[in-house]
C-alpha positions, 0 to 999 in steps of 0.5 A: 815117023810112025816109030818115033810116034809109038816111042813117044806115046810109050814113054807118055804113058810111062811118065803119067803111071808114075805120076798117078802113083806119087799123087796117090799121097795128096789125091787119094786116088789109087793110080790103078782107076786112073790107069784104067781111067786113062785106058777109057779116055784113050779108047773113045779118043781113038773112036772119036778120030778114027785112028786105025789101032791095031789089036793089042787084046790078045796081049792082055793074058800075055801081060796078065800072066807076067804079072801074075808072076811078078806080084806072087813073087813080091808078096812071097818076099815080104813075108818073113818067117819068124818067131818074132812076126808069128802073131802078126803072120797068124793074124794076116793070115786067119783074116785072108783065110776066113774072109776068102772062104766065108765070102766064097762059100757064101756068094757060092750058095747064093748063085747055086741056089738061086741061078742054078749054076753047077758048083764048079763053074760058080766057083771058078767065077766067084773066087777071083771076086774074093782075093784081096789085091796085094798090088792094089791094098799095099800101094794104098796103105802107105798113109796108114799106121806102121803096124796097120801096113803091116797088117795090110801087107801080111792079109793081101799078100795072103790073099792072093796067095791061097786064093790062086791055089784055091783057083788052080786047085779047083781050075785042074781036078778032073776027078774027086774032091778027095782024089783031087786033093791027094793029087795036088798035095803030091804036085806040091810036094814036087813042086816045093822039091823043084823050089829048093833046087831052083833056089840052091842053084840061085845061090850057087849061081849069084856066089860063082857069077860076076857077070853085070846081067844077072837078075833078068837072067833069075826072072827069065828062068822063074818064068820059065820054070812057071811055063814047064810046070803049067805045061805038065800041070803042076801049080806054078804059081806054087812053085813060085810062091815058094820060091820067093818064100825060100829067098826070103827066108835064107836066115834059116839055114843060117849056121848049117852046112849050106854056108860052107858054100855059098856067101849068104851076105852077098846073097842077101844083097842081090836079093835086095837089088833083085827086089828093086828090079822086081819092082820095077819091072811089076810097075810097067807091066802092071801100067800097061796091063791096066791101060790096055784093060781100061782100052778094051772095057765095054762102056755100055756094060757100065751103064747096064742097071743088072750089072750095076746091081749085081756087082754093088750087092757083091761090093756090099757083101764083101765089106759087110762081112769085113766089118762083121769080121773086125767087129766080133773077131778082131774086135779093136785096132780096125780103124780104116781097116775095114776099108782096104778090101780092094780087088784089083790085078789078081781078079781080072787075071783069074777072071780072064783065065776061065776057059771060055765054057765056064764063064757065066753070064752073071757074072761077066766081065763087066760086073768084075771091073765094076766091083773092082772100081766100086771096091777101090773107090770105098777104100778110096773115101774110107782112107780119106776118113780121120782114123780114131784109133789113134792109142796104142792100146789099141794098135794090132799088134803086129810085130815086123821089121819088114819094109813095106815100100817094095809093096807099091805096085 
């Protein structure tokens, strides 16, 4: 009986992520609040009845790190190294990098200056609080201009990118800045010699095998190279990020010998259907992580008048510094843009990979997830607002043909 309970509430929950994520269109409400709100409302339904639940905390780094895994690899699929997408690209990409360093640097120095914490620490604590959420930004750009999304998925994706490798970077130097560099700079090195093998054998292995289970065999493997690499200390999440840059971007060893052997038209179809698991699999792991969050989220933290000041200041100096960004850098075509500076899946999981020695009690975990709700709900009211930016002329130009849908995880 008590099976067929657990089934029950599984496929509920199942049915009700899926239902936050379509309503998003008429509520404006990202499914990622009502997931952590849905986690909330079952924690105090299970403390008000008594209901003996068994401790599922220890599986959030579990899920986290799937996760990780999944949505570094789906925001390296959506971009495309082309000419024609270069100004975009570079547009996305000067915004991640200044915004995440300005915001990191800053938030630093006030910490140091202010609290006296040592740098190391601080920036293990204040980088995940500077990583836009791919998962969270994209999904919520839906209702935007085409060229905006497109914005919005190259800055994100960006985002989470160099901030993890900013994150491992500073997670695993021992040494000096300049030793430390030279040394990640090798393992990246290897890393990306690791990626064109692992993506060649891809190849080889989708032209030579017709076996009907083949892309859960491709996502086991990258995971399992991740787990190898993390356990000799290269950075994984490189290893992945280029990886899923190399399936991307197969159309540059269009015309080379490579073609001799491998079928690069059914390759690109399995990569497209190897998206679409991919999306799949991101949306239940990224429901039940968030439910599981939201069920363990301490409610009296939310209340606590520091950790209510602490994390608005820093909600409030992450959109200030955006709409000083667009105002005299971009200078046009921001719109709602200014708005879509959502934390999200990236921050919780960076912020729960810390080790426990370098956490802060500035800031804990509790001022995470509120900075996290605060910077989902003003994205949530700013979407809600008419965008008068309506001209052409004063569209980001942002040239893509790339689709976006796959982005709504």
């Amino acid at each position: 009986m008590l099976t067929n309970y657990v089934i029950l509430a599984l496929c509920v929950i199942i049915l009700l992520s899926y239902l936050f994520d379509i309503s998003f269109k008429y509520s404006k409400i990202p499914g990622v609040v009502l997931l952590i709100g849905l986690g909330i409302v079952l924690q105090l339904g299970v403390s008000y009845t008594g209901i003996n639940i068994p401790n599922l905390r220890p599986t959030l780094p579990v899920l986290g790190t799937l996760g990780l895994i999944l949505i570094v690899m789906d925001a390296a699929l959506e971009i495309r190294l082309e000419r024609s997408k270069l100004k975009g690209l570079a547009r996305g990409v000067f915004s991640a990098i200044l915004l995440l360093v300005v915001f990191v640097a800053a938030l630093t120095i006030i910490v140091v200056k202010v609290w006296n914490q040592p740098v190391t620490t601080t920036l293990l604590n204040v980088i995940p609080l500077g990583i836009i959420s791919s998962a969270v930004a994209i999904s919520s750009a839906v209702l935007l201009r085409r060229d905006q999304r497109e914005f919005i998925t190259f800055e994100s994706a960006i985002s989470d990118i160099l901030g993890i490798l900013i994150f491992d970077f500073i997670l695993l130097n021992e040494g000096s800045l300049g030793s430390g560099l030279i040394i990640f700079g090798l393992k990246g090195l290897i890393t990306i010699v690791i990626a064109a093998l692992m993506t060649t054998i891809l190849a080889i292995f989708l032209h030579k095998i017709n076996y009907h289970v083949s892309y859960i065999i491709i996502l086991t493997s990258v995971v399992l190279v991740y787990v190898l690499a993390k356990l000799v200390h290269l950075p994984g999440l490189f290893l992945v990020v280029v990886f899923g840059l190399a399936l991307a971007n197969n159309r540059l060893v269009d015309n080379t010998f490579v073609t001799r052997y491998i079928d690069f038209e059914k390759f690109r179809e399995d990569i497209n259907s190897f998206k679409k698991i991919l999306a799949e699999l991101t949306f239940l792991v990224r429901s039940f992580f968030f439910i599981v969050f939201g069920f363990y989220t301490s409610l009296s933290g939310f209340v606590n008048i520091n950790n209510l000041l602490i994390a608005g200041a820093i909600t409030a100096g992450i959109f200030i510094l955006r709409w000083l960004f667009f105002l005299l850098i971009l200078g046009k075509g921001t719109g709602k843009l200014i708005w879509f500076a959502p934390r999200g899946l990236i921050t919780i999981l960076l912020f729960l990979s810390i080790p426990e020695g370098s956490r802060m009690e500035l800031i804990n975990e509790e001022v995470v997830t509120l900075v996290i709700l605060m910077s989902i709900f003003v994205m949530m009211v700013g979407n809600m607002f008419p965008d008068h930016h309506k001209n052409e002329s004063d569209q980001l130009t942002v040239n893509t043909s790339g689709s976006v849908q796959n982005a709504s995880l």
